[in-house]
C-alpha positions as CSV (number, residue, x, y, z in Angstrom):
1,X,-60.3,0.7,8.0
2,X,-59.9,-2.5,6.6
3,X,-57.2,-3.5,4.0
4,X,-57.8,-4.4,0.2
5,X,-56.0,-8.1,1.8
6,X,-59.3,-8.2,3.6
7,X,-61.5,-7.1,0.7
8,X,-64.3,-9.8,0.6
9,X,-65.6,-9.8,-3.0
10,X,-67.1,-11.8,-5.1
11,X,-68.0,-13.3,-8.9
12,X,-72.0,-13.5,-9.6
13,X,-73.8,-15.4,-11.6
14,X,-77.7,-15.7,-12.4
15,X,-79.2,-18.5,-14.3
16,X,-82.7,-20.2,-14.7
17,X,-83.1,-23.7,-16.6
18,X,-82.7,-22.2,-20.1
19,X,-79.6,-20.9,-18.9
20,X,-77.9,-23.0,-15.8
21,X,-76.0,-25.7,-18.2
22,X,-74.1,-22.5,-19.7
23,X,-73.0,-21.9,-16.2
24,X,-70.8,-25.2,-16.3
25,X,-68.4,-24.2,-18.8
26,X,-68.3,-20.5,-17.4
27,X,-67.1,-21.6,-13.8
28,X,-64.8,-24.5,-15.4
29,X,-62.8,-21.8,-17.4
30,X,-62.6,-19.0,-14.4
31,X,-61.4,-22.2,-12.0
32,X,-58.8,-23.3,-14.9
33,X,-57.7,-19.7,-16.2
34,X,-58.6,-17.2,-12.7
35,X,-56.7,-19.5,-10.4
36,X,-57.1,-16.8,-7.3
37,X,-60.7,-16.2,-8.3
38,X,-62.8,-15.0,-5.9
39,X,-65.8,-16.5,-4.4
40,X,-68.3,-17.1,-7.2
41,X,-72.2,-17.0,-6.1
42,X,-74.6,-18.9,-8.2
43,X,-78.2,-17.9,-8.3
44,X,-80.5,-20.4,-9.2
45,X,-84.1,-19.7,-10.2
46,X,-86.7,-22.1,-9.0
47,X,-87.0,-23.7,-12.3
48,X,-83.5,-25.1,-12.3
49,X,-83.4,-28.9,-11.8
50,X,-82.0,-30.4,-8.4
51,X,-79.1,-32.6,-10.5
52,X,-77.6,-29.6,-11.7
53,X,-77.8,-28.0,-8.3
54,X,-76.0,-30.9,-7.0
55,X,-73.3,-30.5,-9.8
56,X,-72.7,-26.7,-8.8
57,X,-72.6,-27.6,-5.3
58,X,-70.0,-29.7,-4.9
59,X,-67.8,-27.3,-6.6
60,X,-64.8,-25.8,-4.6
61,X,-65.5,-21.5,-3.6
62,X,-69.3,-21.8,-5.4
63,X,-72.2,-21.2,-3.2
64,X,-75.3,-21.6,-4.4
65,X,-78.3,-19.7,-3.7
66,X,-81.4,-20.6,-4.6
67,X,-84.4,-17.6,-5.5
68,X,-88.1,-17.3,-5.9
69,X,-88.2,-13.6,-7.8
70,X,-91.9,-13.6,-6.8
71,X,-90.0,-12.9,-3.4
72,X,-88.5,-9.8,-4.5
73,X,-89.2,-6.2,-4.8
74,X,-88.5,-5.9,-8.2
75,X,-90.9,-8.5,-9.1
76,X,-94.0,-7.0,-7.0
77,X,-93.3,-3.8,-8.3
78,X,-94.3,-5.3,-11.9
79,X,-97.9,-6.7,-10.5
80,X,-101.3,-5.2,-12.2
81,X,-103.7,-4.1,-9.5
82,X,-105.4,-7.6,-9.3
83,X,-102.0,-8.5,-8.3
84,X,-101.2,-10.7,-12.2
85,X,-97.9,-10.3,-13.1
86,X,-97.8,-8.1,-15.9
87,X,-95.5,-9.5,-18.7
88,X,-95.5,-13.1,-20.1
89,X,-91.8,-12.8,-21.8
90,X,-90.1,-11.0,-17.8
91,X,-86.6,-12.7,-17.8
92,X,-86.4,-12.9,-14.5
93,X,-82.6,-14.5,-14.0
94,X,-81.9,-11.5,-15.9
95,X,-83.7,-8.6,-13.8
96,X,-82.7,-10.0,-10.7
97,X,-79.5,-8.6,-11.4
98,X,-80.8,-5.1,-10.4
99,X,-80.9,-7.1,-6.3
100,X,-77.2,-6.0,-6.4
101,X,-77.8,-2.5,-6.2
102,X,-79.4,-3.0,-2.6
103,X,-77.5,-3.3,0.1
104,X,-78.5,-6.7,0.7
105,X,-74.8,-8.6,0.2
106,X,-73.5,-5.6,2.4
107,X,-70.5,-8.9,3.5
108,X,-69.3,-8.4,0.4
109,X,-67.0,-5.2,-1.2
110,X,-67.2,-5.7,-4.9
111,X,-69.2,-7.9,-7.2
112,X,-68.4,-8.8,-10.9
113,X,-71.8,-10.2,-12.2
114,X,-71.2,-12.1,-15.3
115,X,-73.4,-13.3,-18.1
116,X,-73.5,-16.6,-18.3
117,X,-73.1,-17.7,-21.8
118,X,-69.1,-16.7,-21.8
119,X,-65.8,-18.0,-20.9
120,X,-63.3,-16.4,-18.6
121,X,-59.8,-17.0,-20.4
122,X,-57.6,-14.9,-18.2
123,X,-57.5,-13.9,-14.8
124,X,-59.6,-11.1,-14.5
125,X,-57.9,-9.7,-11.0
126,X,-57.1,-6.7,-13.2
127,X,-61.2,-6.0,-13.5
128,X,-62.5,-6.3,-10.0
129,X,-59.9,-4.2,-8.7
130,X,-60.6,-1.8,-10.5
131,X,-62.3,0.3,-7.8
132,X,-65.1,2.0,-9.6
133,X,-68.1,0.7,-10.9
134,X,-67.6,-0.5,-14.3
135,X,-70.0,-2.0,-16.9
136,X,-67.9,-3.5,-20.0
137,X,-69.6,-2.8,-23.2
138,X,-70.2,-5.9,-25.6
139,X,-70.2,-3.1,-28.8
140,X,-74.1,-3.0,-28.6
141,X,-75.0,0.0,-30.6
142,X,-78.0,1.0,-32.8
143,X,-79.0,4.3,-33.8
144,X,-81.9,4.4,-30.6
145,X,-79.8,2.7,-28.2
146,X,-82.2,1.5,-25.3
147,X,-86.1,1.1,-26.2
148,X,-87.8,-1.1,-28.2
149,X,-90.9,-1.6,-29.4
150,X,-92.3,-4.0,-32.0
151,X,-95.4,-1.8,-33.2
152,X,-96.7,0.1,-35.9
153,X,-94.1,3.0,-37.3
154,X,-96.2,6.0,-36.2
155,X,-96.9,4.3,-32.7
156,X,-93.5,3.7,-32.5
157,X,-92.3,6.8,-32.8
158,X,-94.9,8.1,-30.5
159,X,-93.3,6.0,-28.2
160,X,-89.9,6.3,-28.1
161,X,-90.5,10.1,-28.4
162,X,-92.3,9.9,-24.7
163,X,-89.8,7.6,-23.3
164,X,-86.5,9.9,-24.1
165,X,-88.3,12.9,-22.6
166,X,-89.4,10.3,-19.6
167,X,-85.2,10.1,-19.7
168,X,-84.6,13.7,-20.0
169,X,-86.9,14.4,-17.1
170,X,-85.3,12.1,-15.3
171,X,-82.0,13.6,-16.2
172,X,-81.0,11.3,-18.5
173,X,-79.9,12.1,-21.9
174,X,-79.2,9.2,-24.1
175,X,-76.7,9.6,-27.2
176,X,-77.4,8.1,-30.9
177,X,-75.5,5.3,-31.3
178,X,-74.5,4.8,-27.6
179,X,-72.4,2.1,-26.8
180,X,-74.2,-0.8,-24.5
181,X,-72.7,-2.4,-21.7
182,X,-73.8,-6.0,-21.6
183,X,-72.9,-9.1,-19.7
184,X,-69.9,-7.7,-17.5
185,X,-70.9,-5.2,-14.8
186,X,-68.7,-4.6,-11.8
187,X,-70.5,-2.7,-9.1
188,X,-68.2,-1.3,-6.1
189,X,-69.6,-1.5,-2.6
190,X,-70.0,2.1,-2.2
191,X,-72.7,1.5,-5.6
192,X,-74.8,-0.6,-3.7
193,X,-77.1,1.2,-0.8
194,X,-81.1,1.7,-0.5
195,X,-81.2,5.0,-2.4
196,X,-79.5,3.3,-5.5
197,X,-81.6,0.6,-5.4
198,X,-85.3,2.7,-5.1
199,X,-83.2,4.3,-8.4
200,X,-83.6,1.0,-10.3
201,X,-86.9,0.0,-9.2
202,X,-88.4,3.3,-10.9
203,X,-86.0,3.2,-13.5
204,X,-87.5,-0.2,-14.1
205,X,-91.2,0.8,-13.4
206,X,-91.1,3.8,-15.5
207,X,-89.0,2.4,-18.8
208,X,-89.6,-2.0,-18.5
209,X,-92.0,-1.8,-21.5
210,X,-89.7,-0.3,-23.6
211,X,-86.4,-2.3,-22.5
212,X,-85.8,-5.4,-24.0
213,X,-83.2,-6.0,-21.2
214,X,-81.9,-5.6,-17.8
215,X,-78.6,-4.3,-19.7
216,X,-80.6,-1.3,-21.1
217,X,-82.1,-0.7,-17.4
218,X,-78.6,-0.4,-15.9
219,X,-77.5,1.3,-18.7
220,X,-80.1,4.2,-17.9
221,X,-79.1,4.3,-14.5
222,X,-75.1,4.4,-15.7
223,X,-76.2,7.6,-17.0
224,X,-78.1,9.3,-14.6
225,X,-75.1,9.0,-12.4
226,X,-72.5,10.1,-15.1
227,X,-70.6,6.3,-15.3
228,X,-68.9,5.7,-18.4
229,X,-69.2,2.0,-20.4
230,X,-65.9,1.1,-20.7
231,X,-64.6,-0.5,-24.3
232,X,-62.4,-2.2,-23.0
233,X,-63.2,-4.8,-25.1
234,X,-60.9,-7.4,-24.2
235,X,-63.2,-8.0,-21.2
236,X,-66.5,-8.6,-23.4
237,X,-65.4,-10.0,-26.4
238,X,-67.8,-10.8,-28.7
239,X,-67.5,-14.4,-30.2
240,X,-69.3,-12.5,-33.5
241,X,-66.4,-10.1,-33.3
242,X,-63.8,-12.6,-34.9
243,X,-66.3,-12.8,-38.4
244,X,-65.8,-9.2,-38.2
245,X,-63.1,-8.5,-38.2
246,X,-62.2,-10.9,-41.2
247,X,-65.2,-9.6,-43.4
248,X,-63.2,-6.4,-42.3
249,X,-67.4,-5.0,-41.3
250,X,-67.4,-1.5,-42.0
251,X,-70.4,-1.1,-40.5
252,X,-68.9,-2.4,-36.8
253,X,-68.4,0.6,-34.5
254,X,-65.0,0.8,-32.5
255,X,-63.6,-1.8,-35.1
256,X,-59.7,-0.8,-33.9
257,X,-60.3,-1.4,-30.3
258,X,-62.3,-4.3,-31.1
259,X,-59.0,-5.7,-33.5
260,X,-56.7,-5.0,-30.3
261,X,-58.3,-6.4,-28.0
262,X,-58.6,-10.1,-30.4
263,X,-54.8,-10.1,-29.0
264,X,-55.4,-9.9,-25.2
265,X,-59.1,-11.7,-25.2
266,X,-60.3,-12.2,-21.5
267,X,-63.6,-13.0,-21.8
268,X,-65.2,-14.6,-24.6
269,X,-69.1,-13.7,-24.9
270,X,-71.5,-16.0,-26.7
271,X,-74.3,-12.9,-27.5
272,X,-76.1,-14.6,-30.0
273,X,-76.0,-17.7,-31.3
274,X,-74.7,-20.4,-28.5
275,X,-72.1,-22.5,-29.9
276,X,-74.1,-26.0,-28.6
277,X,-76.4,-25.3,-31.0
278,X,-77.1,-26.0,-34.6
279,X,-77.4,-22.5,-36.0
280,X,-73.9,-21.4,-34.3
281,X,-71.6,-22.7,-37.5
282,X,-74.2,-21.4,-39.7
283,X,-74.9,-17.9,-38.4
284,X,-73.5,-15.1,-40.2
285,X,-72.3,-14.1,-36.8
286,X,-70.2,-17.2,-36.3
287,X,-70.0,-18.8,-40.0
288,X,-67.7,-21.9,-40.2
289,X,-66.3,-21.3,-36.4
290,X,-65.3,-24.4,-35.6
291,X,-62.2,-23.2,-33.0
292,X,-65.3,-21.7,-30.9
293,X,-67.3,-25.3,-30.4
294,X,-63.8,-26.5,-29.6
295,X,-63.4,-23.9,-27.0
296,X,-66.5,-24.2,-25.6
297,X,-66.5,-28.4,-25.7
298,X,-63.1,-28.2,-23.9
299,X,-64.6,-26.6,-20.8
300,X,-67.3,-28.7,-20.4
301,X,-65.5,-31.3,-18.0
């Protein structure tokens, strides 16, 4: 049996052109503030230009890998039966996530995929250790916690009223106001086999018009197999959290774990407005956070 000293694991990222220059910063503050970081693999969509390739490249423990999702499983599984793809808004850098659940990267023990729009401000040995399969929630909670649909109020609920019993038959029973894990996952080799992965491509087949996110997919398989989101929240800290917890929001669920973990913050997570735009100092979210751009700027280089 091999020894956790010869553990191979690794950090994952996922990015296409929208996404890849958020990337920089992220790997900057896990070389600066993770100093035994593991290996970090970078997935580059096709769109992504050659020049930041190049930059990514030449970067010490980063291997890059590039992908065409029309390649993948996951992707043919959403074809019409003319063989069209079947949505014109598919993120595909963030879908491909559900890859990990295969036993594809069987060379490696553990991943820790990470959202790309956040900083890593402490060594996060403490997470990927952790031995279990974990999925950090970001505090993502609304009263109908996964689906989504943008219709009428009547075909709405018609909807979402077919989709839970979809869950339920499934055996899947989603809570009001359940807490969504988003942008941290840590998925333990023992996760990540062919039967696990068939899982996610029906849970995606059966639910993808009613997710707005890969997060709400893995979030339905978290609770087929009875895995808790952790709140640890000083591993997905919301950058809106900070405005929170000023305004002293009322409405903001697990506001006392969210005002311990401001102390210990190890990860930073930009959900929202990014702080190299124009809207980030103006957003209610993020109002007059100036310390934040400064954060961000200082990892750029």
């Amino acid at each position: 049996m091999a020894s956790s000293v010869n553990k191979k694991n690794a950090v994952v990222i996922v990015v296409n052109q929208a996404f890849a220059h958020y990337a920089k910063p992220l790997i900057n503050s896990i070389k600066r503030n993770w100093i035994s970081h593991p290996e970090i693999l970078l997935f580059l969509s096709h769109d992504v230009n050659t020049e930041l390739e190049d930059w990514f490249s030449r970067i010490d423990k980063v291997t890059v890998k590039r992908f065409n999702p029309a390649d993948y499983e996951y992707r043919k599984l959403l074809n019409d039966g003319s063989g069209r793809f079947d949505s014109k808004d598919f993120n595909d850098a963030g879908y491909f996530i559900i890859n990990f659940w295969d036993d594809t990267f069987a060379e490696y023990d553990d991943l820790l995929i990470l959202d790309a729009d956040m900083l890593v401000l402490k060594d996060l040995t403490e997470l990927i250790n952790t031995g279990s399969f974990t999925g950090v929630s970001a505090a993502n909670s609304r009263m109908l916690p996964v689906f989504s649909f943008d219709q009428p109020i009547f075909q709405k609920l018609f909807n979402l009223t077919s989709y839970y019993l979809k869950a339920l038959s499934m055996g899947i029973y989603l809570k009001p106001y359940q807490s969504l894990n988003s942008g941290v996952v840590r998925i333990a080799k023992n996760d990540r086999s062919k039967s696990t992965f068939r899982i996610m491509l029906n849970l995606l087949k059966t639910f993808r018009k009613g997710c707005p996110g890969d997060q709400e997919i893995i979030l339905l398989w978290m609770k087929k197999f009875n895995k808790k989101v952790s709140l640890d929240f000083r591993m997905n800290f919301q950058a809106r959290f900070f405005n929170a917890l000023q305004n002293n929001d009322s409405s903001m669920l697990y506001h006392d774990e969210i005002r311990k973990a401001a102390e210990d913050v190890h990860i930073i997570h930009f959900n929202g407005p990014k702080p190299d735009s124009a809207e980030f100092l103006h957003h209610p979210w993020t109002l007059g956070r100036t310390e934040l751009v400064e954060m961000y700027e200082s990892y750029l280089s």
